[in-house]
C-alpha positions as a Markdown table, in Angstrom:
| # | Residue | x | y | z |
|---|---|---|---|---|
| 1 | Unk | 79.9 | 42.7 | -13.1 |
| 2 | Unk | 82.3 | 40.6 | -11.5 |
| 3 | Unk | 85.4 | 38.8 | -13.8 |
| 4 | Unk | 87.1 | 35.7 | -12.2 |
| 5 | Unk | 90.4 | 34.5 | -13.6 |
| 6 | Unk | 91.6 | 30.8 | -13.3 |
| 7 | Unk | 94.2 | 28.7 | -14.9 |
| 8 | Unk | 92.4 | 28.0 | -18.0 |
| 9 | Unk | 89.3 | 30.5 | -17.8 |
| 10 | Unk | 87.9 | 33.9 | -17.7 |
| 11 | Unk | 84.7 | 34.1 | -16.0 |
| 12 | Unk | 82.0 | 37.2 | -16.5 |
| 13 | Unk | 79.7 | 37.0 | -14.0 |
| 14 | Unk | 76.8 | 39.7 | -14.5 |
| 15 | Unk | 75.8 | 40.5 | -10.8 |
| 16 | Unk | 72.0 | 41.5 | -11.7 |
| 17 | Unk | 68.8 | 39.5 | -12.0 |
| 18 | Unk | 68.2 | 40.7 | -15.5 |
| 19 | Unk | 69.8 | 41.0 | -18.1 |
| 20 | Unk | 68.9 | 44.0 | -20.6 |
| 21 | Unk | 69.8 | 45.0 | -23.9 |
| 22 | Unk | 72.3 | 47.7 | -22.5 |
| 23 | Unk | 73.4 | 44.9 | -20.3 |
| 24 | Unk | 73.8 | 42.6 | -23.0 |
| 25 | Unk | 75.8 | 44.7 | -24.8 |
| 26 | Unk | 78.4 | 45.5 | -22.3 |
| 27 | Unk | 78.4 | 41.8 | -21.7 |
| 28 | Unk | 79.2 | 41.3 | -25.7 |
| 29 | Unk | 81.9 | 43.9 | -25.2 |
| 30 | Unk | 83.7 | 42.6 | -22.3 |
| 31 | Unk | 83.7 | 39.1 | -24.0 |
| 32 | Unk | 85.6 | 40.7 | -27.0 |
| 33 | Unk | 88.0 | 42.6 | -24.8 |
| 34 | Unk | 89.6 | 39.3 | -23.0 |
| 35 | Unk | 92.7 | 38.2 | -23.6 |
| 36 | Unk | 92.7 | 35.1 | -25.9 |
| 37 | Unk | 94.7 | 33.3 | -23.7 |
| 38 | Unk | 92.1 | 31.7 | -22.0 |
| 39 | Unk | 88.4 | 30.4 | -22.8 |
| 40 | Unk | 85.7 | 32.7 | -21.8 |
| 41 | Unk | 82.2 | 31.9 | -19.5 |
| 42 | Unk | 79.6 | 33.7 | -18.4 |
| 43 | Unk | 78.1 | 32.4 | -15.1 |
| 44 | Unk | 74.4 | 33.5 | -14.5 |
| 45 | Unk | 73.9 | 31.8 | -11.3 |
| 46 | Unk | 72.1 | 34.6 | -10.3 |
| 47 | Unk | 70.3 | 36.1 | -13.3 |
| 48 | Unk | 66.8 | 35.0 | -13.5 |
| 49 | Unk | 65.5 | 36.5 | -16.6 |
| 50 | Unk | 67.8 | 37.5 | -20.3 |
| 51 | Unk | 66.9 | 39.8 | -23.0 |
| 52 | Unk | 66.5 | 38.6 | -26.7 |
| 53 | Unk | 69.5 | 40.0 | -27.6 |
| 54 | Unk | 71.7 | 38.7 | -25.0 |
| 55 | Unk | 70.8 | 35.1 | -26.9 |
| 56 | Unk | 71.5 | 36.7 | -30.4 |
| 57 | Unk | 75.4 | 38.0 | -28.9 |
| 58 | Unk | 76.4 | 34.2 | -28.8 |
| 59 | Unk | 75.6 | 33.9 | -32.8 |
| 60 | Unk | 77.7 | 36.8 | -33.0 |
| 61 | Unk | 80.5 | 35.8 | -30.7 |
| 62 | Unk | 80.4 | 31.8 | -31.8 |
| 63 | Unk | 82.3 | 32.9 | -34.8 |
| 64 | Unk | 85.4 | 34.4 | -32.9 |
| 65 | Unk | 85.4 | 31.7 | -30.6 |
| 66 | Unk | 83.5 | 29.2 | -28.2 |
| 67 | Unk | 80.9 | 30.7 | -25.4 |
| 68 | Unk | 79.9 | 29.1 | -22.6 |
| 69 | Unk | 77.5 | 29.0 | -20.1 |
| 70 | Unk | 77.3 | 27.9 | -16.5 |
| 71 | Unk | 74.4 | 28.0 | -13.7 |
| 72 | Unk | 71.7 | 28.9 | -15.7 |
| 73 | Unk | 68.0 | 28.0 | -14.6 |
| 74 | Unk | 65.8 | 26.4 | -16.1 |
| 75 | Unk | 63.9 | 29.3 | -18.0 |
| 76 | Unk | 67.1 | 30.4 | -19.6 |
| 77 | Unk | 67.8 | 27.1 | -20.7 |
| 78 | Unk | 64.3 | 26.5 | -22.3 |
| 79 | Unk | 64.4 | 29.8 | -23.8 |
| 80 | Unk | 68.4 | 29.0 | -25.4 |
| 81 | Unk | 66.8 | 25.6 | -26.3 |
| 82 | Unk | 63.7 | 26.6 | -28.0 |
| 83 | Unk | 65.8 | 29.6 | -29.8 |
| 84 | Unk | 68.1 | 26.7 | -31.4 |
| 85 | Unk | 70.9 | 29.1 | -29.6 |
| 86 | Unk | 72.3 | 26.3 | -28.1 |
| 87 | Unk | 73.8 | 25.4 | -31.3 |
| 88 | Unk | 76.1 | 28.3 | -30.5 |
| 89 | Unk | 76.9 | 28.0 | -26.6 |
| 90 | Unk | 78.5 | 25.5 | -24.4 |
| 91 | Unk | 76.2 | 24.9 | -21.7 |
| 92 | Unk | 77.5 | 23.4 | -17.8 |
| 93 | Unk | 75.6 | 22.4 | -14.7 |
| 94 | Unk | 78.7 | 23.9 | -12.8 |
| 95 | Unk | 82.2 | 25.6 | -12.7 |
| 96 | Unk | 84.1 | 22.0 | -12.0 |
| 97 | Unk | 82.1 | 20.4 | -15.0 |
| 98 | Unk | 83.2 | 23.5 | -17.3 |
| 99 | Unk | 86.9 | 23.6 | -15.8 |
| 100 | Unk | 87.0 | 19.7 | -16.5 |
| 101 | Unk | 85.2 | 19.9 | -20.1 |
| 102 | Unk | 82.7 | 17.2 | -18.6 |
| 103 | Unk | 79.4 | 16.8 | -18.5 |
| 104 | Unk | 78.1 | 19.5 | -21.1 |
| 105 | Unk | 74.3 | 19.8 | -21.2 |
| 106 | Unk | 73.5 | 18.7 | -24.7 |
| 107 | Unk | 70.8 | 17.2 | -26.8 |
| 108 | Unk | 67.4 | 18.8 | -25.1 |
| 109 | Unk | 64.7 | 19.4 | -27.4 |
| 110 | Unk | 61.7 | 21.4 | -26.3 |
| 111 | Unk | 58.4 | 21.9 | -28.1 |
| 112 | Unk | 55.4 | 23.7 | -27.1 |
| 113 | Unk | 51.8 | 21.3 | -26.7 |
């Protein structure tokens, strides 16, 4: 896993295509163990597929303070929209649209025909 630092973020960058339960929960513990100077992002720009319980850490983590998401394709997003997770995640197209607070992917409703 790779951790970026800016001015106004912490970014976890899992470098794997999948993201398993044991994965998940290192994720969930490296979340907790920034500083809460900054806000905190995970970028999973190249993670194609994410375990059931790497949704259920944002319901966790929501509570202790904002998660966000950047770079995610378009089977994690249908699978965070059709979980109602997005009720607990920030979700951006990009790195500039998280670092300006723009631009947040909101308001996408799936159901299955």
């Amino acid at each position: 896993m790779k951790i970026y630092s800016t001015e106004s973020h912490y970014i976890l960058n899992p470098d794997c295509h999948e993201i398993t339960p044991e994965i998940a929960d290192f994720l969930g513990v490296a979340y907790k163990s920034m500083p809460r100077d900054k806000k905190v992002a995970f970028d999973l720009s190249i993670v194609e597929t994410c375990s059931n319980k790497f949704f259920k850490i944002f319901e966790r983590l929501y509570s202790e303070r904002p998660v966000s998401l950047i770079n995610t394709n378009e089977k994690i997003l249908a699978s965070i929209y059709l979980m109602k997770y997005d009720n607990f995640v920030k979700i951006y197209p990009n790195d500039i649209s998280l670092f300006d607070d723009k631009h947040e992917i909101i308001n996408r409703r799936f159901s299955l025909v």
